[in-house]
C-alpha positions as CSV (number, residue, x, y, z in Angstrom):
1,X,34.4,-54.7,164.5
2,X,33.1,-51.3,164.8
3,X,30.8,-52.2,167.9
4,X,31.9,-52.7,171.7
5,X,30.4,-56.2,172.0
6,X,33.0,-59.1,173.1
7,X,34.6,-61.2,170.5
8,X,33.6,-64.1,172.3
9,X,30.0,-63.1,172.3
10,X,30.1,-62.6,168.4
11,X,31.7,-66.5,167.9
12,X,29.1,-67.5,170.1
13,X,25.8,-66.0,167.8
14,X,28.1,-67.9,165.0
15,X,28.1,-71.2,166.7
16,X,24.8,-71.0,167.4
17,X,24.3,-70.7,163.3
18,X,26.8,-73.2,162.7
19,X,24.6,-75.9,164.6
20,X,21.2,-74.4,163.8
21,X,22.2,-75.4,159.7
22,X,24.7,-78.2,160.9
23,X,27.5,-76.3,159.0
24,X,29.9,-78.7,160.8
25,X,29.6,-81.4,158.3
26,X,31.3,-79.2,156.1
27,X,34.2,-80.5,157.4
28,X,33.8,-83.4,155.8
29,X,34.9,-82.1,152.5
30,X,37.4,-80.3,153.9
31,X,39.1,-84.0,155.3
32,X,38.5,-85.0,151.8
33,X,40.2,-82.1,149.8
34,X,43.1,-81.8,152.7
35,X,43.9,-85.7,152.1
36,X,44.1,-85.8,148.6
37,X,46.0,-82.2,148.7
38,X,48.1,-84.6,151.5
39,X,48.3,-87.1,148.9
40,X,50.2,-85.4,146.0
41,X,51.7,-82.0,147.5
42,X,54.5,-84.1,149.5
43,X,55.2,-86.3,146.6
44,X,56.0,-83.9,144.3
45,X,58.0,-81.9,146.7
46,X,60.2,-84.8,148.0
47,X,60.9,-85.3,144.1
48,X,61.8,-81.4,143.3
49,X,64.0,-81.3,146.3
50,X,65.8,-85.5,145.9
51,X,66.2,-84.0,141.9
52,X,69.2,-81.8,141.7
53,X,68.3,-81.1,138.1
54,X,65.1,-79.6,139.5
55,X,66.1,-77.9,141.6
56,X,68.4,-76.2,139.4
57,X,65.1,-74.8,137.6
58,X,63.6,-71.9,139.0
59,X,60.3,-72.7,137.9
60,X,60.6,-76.0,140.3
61,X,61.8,-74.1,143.2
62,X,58.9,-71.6,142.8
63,X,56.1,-74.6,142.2
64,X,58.2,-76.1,145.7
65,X,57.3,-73.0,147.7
66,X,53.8,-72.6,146.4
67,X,53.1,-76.1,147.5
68,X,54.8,-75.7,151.3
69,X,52.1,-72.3,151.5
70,X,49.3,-74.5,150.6
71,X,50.1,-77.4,153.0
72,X,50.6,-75.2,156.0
73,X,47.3,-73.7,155.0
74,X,45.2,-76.5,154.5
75,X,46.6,-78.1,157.2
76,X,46.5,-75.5,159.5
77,X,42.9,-74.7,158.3
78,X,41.9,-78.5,159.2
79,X,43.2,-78.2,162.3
80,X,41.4,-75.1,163.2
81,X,38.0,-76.9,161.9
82,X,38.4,-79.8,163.8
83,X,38.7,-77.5,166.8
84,X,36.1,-75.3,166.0
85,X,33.7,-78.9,165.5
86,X,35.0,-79.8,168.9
87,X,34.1,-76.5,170.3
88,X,37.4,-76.5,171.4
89,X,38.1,-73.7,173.6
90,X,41.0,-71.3,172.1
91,X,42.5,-68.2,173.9
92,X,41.8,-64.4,171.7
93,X,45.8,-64.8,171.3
94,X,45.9,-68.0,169.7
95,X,42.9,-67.3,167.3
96,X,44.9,-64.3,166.4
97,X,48.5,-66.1,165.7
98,X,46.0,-68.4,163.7
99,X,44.6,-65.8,161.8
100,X,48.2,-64.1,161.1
101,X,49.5,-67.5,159.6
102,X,46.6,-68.4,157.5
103,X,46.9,-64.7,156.0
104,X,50.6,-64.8,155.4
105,X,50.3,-68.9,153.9
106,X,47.8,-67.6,151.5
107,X,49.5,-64.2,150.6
108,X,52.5,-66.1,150.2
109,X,51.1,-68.5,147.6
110,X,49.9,-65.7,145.5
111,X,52.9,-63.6,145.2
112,X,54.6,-67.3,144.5
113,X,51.7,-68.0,141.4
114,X,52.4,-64.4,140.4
115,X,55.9,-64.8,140.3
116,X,55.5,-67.9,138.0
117,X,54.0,-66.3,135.3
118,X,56.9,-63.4,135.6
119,X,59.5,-66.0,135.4
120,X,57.8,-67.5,132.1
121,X,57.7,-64.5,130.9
122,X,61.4,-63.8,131.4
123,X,61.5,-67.1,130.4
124,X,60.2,-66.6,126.6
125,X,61.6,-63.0,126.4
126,X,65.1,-63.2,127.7
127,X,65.6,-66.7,127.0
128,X,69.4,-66.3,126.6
129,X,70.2,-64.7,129.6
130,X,67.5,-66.0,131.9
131,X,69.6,-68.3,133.3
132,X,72.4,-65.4,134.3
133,X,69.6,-63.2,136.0
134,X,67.7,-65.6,137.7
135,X,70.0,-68.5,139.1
136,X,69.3,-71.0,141.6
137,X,70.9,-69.2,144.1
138,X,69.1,-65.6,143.8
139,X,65.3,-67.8,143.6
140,X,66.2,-69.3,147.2
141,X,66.9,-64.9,148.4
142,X,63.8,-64.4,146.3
143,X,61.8,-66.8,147.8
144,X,62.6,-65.7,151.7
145,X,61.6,-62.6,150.6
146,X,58.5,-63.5,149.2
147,X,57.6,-65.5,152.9
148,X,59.1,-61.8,154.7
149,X,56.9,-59.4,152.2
150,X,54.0,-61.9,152.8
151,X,54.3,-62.1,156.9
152,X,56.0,-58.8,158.0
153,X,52.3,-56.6,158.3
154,X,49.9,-59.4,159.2
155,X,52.3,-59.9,162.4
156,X,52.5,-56.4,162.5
157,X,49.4,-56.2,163.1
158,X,48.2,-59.0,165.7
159,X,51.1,-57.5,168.1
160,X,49.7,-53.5,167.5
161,X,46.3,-55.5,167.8
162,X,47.3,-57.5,171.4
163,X,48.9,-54.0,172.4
164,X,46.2,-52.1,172.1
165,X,43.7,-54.4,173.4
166,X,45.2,-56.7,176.2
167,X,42.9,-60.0,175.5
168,X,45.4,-62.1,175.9
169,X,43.2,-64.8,178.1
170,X,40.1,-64.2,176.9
171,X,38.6,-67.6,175.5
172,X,36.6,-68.0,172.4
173,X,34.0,-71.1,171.4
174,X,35.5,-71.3,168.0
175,X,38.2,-69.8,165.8
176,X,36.8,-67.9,163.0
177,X,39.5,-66.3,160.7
178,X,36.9,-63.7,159.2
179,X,35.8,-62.3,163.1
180,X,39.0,-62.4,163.9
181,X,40.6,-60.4,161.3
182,X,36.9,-58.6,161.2
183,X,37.7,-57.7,164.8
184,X,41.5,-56.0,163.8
185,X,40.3,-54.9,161.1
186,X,38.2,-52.5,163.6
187,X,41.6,-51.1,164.7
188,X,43.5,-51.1,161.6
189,X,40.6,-50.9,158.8
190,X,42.6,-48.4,156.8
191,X,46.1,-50.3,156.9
192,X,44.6,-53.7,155.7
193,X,42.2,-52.1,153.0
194,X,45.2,-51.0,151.3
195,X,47.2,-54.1,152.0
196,X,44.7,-56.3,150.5
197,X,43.6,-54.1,147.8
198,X,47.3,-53.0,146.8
199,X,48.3,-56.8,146.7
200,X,45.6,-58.1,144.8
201,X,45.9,-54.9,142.6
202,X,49.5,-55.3,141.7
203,X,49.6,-59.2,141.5
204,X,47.0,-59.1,138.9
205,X,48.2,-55.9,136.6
206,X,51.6,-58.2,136.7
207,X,49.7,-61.5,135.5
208,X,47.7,-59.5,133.3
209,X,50.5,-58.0,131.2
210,X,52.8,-60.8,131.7
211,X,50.3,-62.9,129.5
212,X,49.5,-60.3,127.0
213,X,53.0,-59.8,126.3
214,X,53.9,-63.6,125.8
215,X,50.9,-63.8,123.4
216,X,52.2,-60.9,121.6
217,X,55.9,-62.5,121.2
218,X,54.5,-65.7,120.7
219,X,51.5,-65.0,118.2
220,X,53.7,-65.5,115.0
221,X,55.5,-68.6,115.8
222,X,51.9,-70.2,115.2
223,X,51.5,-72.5,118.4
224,X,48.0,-70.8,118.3
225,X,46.5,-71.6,115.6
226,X,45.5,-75.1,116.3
227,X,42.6,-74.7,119.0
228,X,43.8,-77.6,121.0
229,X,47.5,-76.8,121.0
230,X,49.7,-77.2,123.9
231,X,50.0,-73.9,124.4
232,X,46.1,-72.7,124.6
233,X,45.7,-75.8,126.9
234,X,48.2,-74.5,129.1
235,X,46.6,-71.0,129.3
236,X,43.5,-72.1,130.2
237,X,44.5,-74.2,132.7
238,X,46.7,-71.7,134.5
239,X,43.9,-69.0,134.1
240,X,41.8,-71.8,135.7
241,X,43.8,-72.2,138.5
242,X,44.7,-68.5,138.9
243,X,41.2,-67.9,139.3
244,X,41.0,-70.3,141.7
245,X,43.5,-68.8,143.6
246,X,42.4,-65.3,143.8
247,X,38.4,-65.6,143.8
248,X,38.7,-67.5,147.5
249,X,41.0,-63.5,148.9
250,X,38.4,-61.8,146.7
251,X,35.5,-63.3,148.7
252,X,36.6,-63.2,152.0
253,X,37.6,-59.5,151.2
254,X,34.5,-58.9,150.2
255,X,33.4,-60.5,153.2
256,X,35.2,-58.2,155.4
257,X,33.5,-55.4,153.9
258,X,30.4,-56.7,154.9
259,X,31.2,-58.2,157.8
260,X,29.3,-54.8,159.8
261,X,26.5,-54.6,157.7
262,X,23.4,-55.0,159.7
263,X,20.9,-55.6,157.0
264,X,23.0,-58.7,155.9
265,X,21.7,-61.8,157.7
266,X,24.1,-63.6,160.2
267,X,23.0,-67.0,158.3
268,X,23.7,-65.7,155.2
269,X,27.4,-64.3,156.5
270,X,27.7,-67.7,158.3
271,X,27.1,-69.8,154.9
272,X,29.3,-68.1,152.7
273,X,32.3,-67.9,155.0
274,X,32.1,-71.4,155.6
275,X,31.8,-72.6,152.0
276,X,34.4,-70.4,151.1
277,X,36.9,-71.3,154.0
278,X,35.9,-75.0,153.6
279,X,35.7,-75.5,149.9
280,X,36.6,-72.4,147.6
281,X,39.9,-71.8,149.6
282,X,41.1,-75.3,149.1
283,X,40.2,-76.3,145.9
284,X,43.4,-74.6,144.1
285,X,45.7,-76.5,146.8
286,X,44.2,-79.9,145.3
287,X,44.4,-79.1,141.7
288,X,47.8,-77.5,142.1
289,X,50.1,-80.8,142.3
290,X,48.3,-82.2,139.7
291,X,48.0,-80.4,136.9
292,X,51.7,-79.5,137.7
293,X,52.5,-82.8,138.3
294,X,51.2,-83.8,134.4
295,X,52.2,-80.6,133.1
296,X,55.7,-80.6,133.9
297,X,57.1,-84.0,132.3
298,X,60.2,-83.5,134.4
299,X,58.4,-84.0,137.3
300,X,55.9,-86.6,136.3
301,X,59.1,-88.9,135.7
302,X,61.1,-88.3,138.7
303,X,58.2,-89.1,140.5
304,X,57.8,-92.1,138.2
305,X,61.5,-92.8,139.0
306,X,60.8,-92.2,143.1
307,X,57.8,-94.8,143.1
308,X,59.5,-97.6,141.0
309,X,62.3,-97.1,143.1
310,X,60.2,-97.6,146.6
311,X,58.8,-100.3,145.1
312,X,61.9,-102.1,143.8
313,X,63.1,-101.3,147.7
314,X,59.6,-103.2,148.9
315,X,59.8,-105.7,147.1
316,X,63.5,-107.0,148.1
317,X,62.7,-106.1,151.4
318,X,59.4,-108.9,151.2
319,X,62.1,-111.4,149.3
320,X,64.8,-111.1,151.7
């Protein structure tokens, strides 16, 4: 932040809000959308990556990597809550590295989403040689690229940030991702402007003509001219879930930009960074493997196949 005060003195006005509105039981829905995230994310990963069929598709191996970025996120953001209920102690360093890989999980599921919709596109345009340009082997290069793109200036960052600043041992009440990259942001407020607003800028011109192009190739083979066809249900869920997984980056970018503002209250900044850290930023993690998970019929029945066979493996087990 623009002003000399110690980080640890801003967490601390924070806590005090945090206990003064008893924000903490916020972390109850947070337990609740991290276990049923828990419940379905590993599932359907264990099936994409037993399947070699799947993982043949690059669809699957993109859907795989989206849902390793949201468990690392909503676990590590679970963790950080339970330490922050605990008033847990954390060292400036540690909030940082924190900070660092929460930004790169959740930039890293974004490019993946956007990625997606490019490969359907391909997909339905290139149908015949989609297979040649995009094989197994050039999604796995594709995909540590996406993790390197996603993490190479947030670390940047924290280590020009420690540099500059020295707090390695200097001990905060609670983790807070937006004072934390509110207080880098004082050093590098330029550089992550344009990192967020170039991201989110290109990821959505890409979605955006990606899905007015299929509709153009697609518009005469009349898969939308029944209002409840297939394909209009799958548009709206995607666009449902895309907007779920950009409004949470839009709001906390938002929130950045506010973060100095002094005729903004400090219970008002409190609120909305909590709701939005404890509920808006999880939500697309727990309606990701499901609508996946019915959407793709490949997937629904190796799972189907994975279960039945546990079972069948439980069940001699108990008879032997």
């Amino acid at each position: 932040m623009t002003s000399p005060i110690p980080i640890s003195n801003i967490t601390q006005e924070w806590v005090e809000v945090l206990e003064k509105w008893h924000l903490d039981l916020f972390l109850i829905p947070t337990i609740v959308i991290t276990l049923a995230t828990l419940l379905a994310s590993p599932v359907l990963l264990v099936s994409i990556f037993l399947s070699r069929a799947l993982r043949q598709e690059t669809r699957y191996l993109l859907l795989a990597n989206i849902l390793v970025a949201d468990l690392f996120l909503v676990l590590l953001n679970l963790a950080t809550l339970i330490c922050n209920a605990l008033r847990a102690p954390m060292q400036w360093l540690g909030c940082e590295l924190v900070t660092t890989l929460t930004v790169t999980s959740y930039c890293c599921a974004i490019y993946t989403v956007t990625l997606m919709v490019v490969d359907t596109y391909a997909a339905v345009r290139w149908p015949l040689r989609y297979r040649d340009v995009i094989p197994p082997s050039r999604t796995y290069c594709i995909l540590v690229g996406v993790w390197v793109l996603a993490a190479i200036y947030p670390f940047t960052v924290m280590i020009k940030t420690q540099v500059a600043s020295g707090n390695f041992h200097e001990k905060l009440p609670v983790c807070l991702v937006l004072i934390s990259l509110g207080f880098i942001q004082a050093r590098n407020m330029t550089g992550i402007y344009i990192y967020f607003f170039v991201a989110a800028l290109m990821c959505s011109l890409l979605i955006s003509y990606c899905y007015i192009r299929l509709y153009m190739i697609t518009r005469t083979q009349g898969i939308w001219h029944n209002r409840f066809s297939r394909a209009r249900v799958t548009l709206l869920a995607h666009g449902v879930l895309l907007l779920l997984y950009f409004a949470p980056g839009f709001l906390f970018t938002i929130e950045l930009v506010l973060i100095d503002r002094k005729d903004i209250p400090q219970d008002v900044r409190v609120w909305v960074s909590t709701v939005n850290m404890c509920v808006f930023m999880l939500l697309p993690r727990v309606f990701a493997p499901y609508l996946y998970g019915i959407r793709y019929r490949e997937i629904s029945d190796t799972v189907m196949l994975l279960l039945l066979h546990q079972h069948r493996r439980l069940s001699q087990a108990t008879a032997a």
